[in-house]
C-alpha positions in Angstrom: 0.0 0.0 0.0 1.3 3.4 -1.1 1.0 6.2 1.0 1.2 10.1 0.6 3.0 13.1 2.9 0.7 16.1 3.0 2.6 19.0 5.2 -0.1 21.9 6.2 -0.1 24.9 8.5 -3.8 26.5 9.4 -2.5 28.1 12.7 -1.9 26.4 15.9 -1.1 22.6 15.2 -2.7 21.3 18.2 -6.3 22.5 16.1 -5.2 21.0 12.8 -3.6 17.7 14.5 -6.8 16.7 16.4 -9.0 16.9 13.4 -6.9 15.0 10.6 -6.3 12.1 13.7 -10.2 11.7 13.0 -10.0 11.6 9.4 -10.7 8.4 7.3 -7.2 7.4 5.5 -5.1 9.2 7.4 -2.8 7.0 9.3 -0.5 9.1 11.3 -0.2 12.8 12.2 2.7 14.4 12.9 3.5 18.3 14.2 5.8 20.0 13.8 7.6 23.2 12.1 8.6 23.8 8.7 9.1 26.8 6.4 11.7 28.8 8.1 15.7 29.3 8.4 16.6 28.1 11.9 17.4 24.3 12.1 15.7 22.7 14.9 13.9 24.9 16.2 12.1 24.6 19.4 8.5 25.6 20.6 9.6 28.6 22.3 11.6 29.9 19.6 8.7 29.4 16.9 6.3 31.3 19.1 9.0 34.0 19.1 8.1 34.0 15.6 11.8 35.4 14.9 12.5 31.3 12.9 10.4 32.0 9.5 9.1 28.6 10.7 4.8 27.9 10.7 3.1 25.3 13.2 2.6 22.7 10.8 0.7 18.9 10.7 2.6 16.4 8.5 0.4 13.7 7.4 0.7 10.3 6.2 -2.3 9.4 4.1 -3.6 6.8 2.0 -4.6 7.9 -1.4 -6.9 4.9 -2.2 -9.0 5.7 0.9 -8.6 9.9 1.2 -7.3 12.1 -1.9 -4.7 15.2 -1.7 -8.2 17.1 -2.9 -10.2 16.2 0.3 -7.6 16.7 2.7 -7.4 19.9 1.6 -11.5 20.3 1.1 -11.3 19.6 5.2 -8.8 22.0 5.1 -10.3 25.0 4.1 -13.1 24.2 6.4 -11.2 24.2 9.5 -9.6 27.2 9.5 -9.6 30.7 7.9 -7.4 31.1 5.4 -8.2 34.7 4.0 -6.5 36.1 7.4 -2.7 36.6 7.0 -0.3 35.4 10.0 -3.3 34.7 12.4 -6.1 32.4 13.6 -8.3 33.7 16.2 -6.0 35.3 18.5 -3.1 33.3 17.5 -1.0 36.0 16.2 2.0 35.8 14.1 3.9 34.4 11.3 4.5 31.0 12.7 0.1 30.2 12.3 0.2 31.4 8.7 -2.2 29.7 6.3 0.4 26.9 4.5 0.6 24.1 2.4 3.8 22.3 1.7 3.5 20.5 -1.2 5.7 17.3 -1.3 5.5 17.3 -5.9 4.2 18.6 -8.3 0.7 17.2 -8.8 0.2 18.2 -5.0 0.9 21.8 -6.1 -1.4 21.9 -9.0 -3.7 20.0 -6.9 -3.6 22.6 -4.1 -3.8 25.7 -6.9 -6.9 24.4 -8.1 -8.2 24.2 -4.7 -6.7 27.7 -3.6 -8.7 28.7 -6.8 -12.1 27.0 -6.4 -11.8 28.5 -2.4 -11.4 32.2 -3.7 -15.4 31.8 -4.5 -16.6 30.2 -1.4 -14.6 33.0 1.0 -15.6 36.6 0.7 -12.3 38.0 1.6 -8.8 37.1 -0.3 -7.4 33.8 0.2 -3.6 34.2 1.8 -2.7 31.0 2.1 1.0 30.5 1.2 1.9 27.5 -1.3 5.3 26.3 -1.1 7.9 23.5 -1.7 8.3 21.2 1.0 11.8 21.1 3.0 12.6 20.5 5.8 10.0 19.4 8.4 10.8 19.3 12.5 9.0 17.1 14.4 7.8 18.8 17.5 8.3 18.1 21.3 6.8 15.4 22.3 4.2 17.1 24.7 2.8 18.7 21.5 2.2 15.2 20.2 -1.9 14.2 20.4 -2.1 17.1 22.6 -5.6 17.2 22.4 -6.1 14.0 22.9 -4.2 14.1 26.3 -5.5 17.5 27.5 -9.0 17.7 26.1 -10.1 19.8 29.5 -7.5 22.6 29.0 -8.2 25.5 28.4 -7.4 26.3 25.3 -8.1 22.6 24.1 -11.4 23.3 25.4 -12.4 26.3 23.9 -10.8 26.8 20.5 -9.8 23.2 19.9 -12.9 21.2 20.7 -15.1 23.3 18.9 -13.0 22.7 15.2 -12.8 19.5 16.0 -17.3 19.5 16.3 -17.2 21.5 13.3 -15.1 19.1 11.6 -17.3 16.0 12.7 -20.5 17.9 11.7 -19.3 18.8 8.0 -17.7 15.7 7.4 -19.4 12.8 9.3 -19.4 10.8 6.4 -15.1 10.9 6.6 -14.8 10.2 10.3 -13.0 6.9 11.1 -14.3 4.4 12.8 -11.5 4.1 15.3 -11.5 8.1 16.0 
């Protein structure tokens, strides 16, 4: 079975992690930093936003189960991406909108996409497509953070609702196992 790397940044990774965990074909999640100049970065310097880097998900799909298309379709839904260098009141360049494509049919994939979104949004889309480099993996405390700390706060006020939002929209893509 072949998989797929899809390597996205729609703010704060703990957000974006907990819903692609719940989404059918995706078989490991992953986040991290990529998209800046400072090699291994840590948390603390990311949210200095002084590395270039963004919070980002890497995720190991399976395209006979989920295509590059739909991941990004869920995407789009779960965050803004006509607001530059923010999400809520996650400020700065390290929650940018992102997608890292890993070749070139993800990046003509992810143009169409960017395209198609321009009509459904009534502001500008920002989101930043790039090359893939470099991805860090982040501490392991940010690993399934929300599964582990579903009562903090943050978890339970900005996470949990994307993650209902998510489940609502796309009920039909929800493993079984999530």
């Amino acid at each position: 079975m072949a998989t797929e790397i899809a390597t996205l940044g729609g703010g704060c990774f703990w957000c974006t992690e907990a819903v692609f965990q719940q989404l059918k074909g995706v078989q490991a999640v992953e986040s991290g930093y990529a998209g800046g100049q400072v090699l291994n970065p840590s948390y603390e310097q990311v949210c200095e936003g002084t590395t270039g880097h963004a919070e980002v998900v890497r995720l190991t799909f399976d395209p006979a189960v989920i295509t590059y298309r739909e991941i990004l379709e869920v995407f789009f839904t779960i965050h803004d991406p006509t607001t530059l260098n923010r999400q809520g009141n996650d400020v700065g360049t390290q929650y940018r909108s992102v997608i890292y494509y890993h070749s070139p049919q993800q990046q003509e994939t992810a143009r169409q996409v960017i395209s198609e979104m321009a009509n459904v949004w009534d502001a500008p889309i920002v989101t930043e497509l790039s090359p893939a480099e470099t991805f860090y993996k982040a501490e392991s405390y940010h690993q399934n953070y929300f599964r582990r700390n579903p009562m903090q706060g943050y978890c339970a006020f900005i996470v949990a609702p994307k993650v209902a939002k998510f489940r609502k929209t796309f009920s039909d893509r929800i493993r079984t196992d999530a």
